[in-house]
N, C-alpha and C positions, 0 to 999 in steps of 0.2 A: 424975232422970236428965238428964245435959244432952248435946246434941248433940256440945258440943268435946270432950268424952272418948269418947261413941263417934258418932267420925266417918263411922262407914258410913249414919249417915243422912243425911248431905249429898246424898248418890246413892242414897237410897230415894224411889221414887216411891207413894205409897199410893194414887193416883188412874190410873194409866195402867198401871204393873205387873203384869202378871197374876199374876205371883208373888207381889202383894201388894195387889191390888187390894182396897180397902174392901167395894166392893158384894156381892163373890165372898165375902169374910171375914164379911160379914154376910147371908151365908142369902140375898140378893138375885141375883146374877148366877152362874147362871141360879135365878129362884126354889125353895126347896125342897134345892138343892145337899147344904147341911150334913147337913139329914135321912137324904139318900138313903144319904151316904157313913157315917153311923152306923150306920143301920140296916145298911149290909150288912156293914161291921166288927165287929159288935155279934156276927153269926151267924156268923162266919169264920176271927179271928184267937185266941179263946182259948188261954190254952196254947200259942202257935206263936212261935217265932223270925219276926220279916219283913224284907224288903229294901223301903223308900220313894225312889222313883225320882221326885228332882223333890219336894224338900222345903220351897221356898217359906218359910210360918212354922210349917211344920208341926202343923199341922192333921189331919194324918191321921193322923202317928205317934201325937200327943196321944191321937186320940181311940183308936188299937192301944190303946196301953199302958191307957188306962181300960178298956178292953172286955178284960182279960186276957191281953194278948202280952206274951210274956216279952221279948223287946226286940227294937229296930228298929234296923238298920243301913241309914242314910242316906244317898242321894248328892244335890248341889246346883253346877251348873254355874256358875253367876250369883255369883259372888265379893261384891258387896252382900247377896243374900238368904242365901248362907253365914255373913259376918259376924253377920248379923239371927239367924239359927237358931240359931248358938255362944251367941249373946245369952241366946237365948229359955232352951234345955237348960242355962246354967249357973244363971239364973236361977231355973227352976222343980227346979233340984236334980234333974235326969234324968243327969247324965252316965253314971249306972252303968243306965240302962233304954234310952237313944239315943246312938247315937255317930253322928255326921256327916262324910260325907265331902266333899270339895270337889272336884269335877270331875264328869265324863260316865260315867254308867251304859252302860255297852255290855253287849249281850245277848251276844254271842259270848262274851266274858269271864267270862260268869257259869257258871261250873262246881262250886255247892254245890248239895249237896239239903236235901228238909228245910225251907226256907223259904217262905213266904209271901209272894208281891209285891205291895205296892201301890204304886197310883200316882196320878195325873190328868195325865199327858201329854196332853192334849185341849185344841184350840185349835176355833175355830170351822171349819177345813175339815178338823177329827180331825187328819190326819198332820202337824199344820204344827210342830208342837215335835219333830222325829224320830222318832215311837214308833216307825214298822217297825223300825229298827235299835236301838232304846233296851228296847223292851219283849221280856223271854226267853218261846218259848211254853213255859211248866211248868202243871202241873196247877192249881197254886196263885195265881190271880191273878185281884186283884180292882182295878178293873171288867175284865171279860174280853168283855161282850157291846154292841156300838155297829152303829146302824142309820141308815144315810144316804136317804131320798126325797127328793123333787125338785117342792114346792109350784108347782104351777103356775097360773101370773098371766099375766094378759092386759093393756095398755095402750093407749091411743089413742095411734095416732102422733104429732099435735100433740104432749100429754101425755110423751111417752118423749122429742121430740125438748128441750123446756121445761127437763126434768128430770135428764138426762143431759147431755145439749149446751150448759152454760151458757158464756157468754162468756167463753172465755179468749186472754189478747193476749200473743201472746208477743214481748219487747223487749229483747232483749239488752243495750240501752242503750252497746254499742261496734260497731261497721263488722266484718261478718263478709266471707265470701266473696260474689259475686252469685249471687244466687238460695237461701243459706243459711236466710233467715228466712222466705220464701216457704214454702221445705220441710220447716221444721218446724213455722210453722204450720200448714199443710197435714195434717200427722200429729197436731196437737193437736185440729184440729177435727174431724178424721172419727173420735177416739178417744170412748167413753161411759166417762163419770168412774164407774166400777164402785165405786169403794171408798168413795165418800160414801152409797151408797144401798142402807141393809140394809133388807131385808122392813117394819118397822113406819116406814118413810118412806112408804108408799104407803097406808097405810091411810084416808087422808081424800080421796083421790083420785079424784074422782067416775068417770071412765072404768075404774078397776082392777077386773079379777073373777078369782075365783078358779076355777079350773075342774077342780082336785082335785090327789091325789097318785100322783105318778110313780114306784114303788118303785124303787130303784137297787139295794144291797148290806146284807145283813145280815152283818157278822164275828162270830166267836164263840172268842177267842185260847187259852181252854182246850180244846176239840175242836179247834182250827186247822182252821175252816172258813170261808168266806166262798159267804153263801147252799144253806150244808148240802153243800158239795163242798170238799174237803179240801187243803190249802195240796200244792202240791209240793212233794219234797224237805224237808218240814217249813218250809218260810219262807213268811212274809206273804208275800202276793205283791207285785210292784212297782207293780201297776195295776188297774183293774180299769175295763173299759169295758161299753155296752147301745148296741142301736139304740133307737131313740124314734120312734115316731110323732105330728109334729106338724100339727097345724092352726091354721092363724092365719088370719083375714080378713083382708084387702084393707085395713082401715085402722088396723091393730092390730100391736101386737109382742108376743112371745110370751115370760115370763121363766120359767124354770127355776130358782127358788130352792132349794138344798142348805139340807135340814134336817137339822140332828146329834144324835142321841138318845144316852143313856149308859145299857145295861139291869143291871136285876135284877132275877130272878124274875119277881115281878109289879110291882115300880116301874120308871118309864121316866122318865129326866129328861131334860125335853129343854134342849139346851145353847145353840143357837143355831143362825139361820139364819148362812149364808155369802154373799159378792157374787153377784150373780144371772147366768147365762146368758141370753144376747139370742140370740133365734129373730124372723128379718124374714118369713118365710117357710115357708109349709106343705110336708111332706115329710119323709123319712127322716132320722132325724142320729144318728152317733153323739155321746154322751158317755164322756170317757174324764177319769179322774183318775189322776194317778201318786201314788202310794202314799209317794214318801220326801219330795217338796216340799207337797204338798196340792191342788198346782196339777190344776183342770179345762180341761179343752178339749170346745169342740163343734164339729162340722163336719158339711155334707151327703155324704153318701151317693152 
């Protein structure tokens, strides 16, 4: 097979992709993945028409259709991994078991019964690929059950300032206004580089401790509950906030690492931590995540 004839792997990334991420395709990221998503396919899809939201290289349908779905109706946003999945379905001689579609799954839209949803809309802060609005709640959807806590880490301020705070110089290299570069470095340096510093950066870190787990939100998309109370109006909700009560010492910061679990039954795969919450200070806080961006926020009380 060579690339000049299918040109959509010019712009296939196998390393950065989540859609096509190696490590994810090979049972690695998060470890155990493939297993999980068989085994509950394996107990779920026989015998059933399904809808796969978010078909990647289709891995899911794949594994439907070997566990006994009578066939899968696919959606795929990403016009490269569409290309790559026409690829895959004509290839392995599915077109009359998968048919694929190219564009946005919306839940409002979906008005059939009878099927079976699967998906893996799941980014490291859950909501960050769309699901509130992508995923329909019906009886029939697997994974249906996702549990967020909130690993909590302690740091020596040296240590948090080291770490976070590293040197950045900002130099526009042309004549701004006066006092322009003053005020954005100004905003560079009092910001923590959050998104270089997931959970197993800190692991060799002699000041880091861990000081346990903060539960936040259990969803369950086939009851449509979040923490065993029941969505309004039948929809996800937009948000969902907690008070917290913290304590940090005097030379310490306090992180609230989001941990993202995906449930079945009794397997629980956990997916990934998310960027961490910085706590300078002991006292009340709420956290709040919104439910359509993935975005948290914390604030005192």
């Amino acid at each position: 097979m060579s690339h000049l004839t299918n040109h959509f792997l010019q712009n296939s990334n196998w390393l950065l992709d989540l859609g096509l991420h190696i490590d994810m395709l090979n049972n690695n990221m998060p470890p155990g993945r493939n297993e999980f998503y068989d085994t509950m396919l394996s107990e779920s899809v026989k015998g059933k028409k399904c809808i796969e939201i978010g078909f990647g290289t289709g891995l899911l349908s794949l594994m439907a259709i070997k566990h006994g779905a009578i066939s899968v109706e696919a959606w795929e946003i990403d016009e490269t991994r569409y290309e790559i999945g026409k690829h895959i379905i004509n290839t392995l001689g599915l077109d009359n078991k998968i048919r694929l579609n190219h564009g946005q799954f919306v839940a409002a839209d979906f008005k059939q019964t009878g099927y079976t949803v699967l998906h893996e809309i799941i980014g490291p802060n859950l909501w960050n690929e769309g699901m509130r609005k992508s995923l329909p709640l019906v009886n029939d959807i697997y994974p249906s059950k996702f549990q967020v806590d909130f690993e909590v880490l302690s740091l020596s301020k040296k240590d948090y300032s080291e770490i976070f705070f590293p040197e950045r110089k900002f130099d526009p290299e042309v004549e701004l206004l006066p006092g322009a570069v003053e005020c954005i470095q100004s905003l560079i340096d009092n910001t923590p580089q959050f998104k270089i510093h997931r959970r197993d950066h800190f692991e060799n870190v002699e000041s880091c401790k861990i000081k346990g787990i903060q539960e936040f939100y259990y969803i369950d998309l086939q009851l449509k509950e979040i923490n065993s109370m029941a969505f309004e109006e039948n929809q996800i909700p937009q948000c969902y906030e907690i008070d917290i009560d913290v304590q940090v010492d005097d030379d310490e910061v306090c992180m609230l690492y989001p941990k993202i679990a995906v449930l079945y039954k009794d397997n629980n795969l956990f997916w990934s931590y998310y960027n961490p919450l910085l706590v300078d200070r002991s006292g009340k806080v709420t956290v709040h995540q919104d439910f359509d961006t993935g975005f948290f926020k914390v604030y005192f009380k």
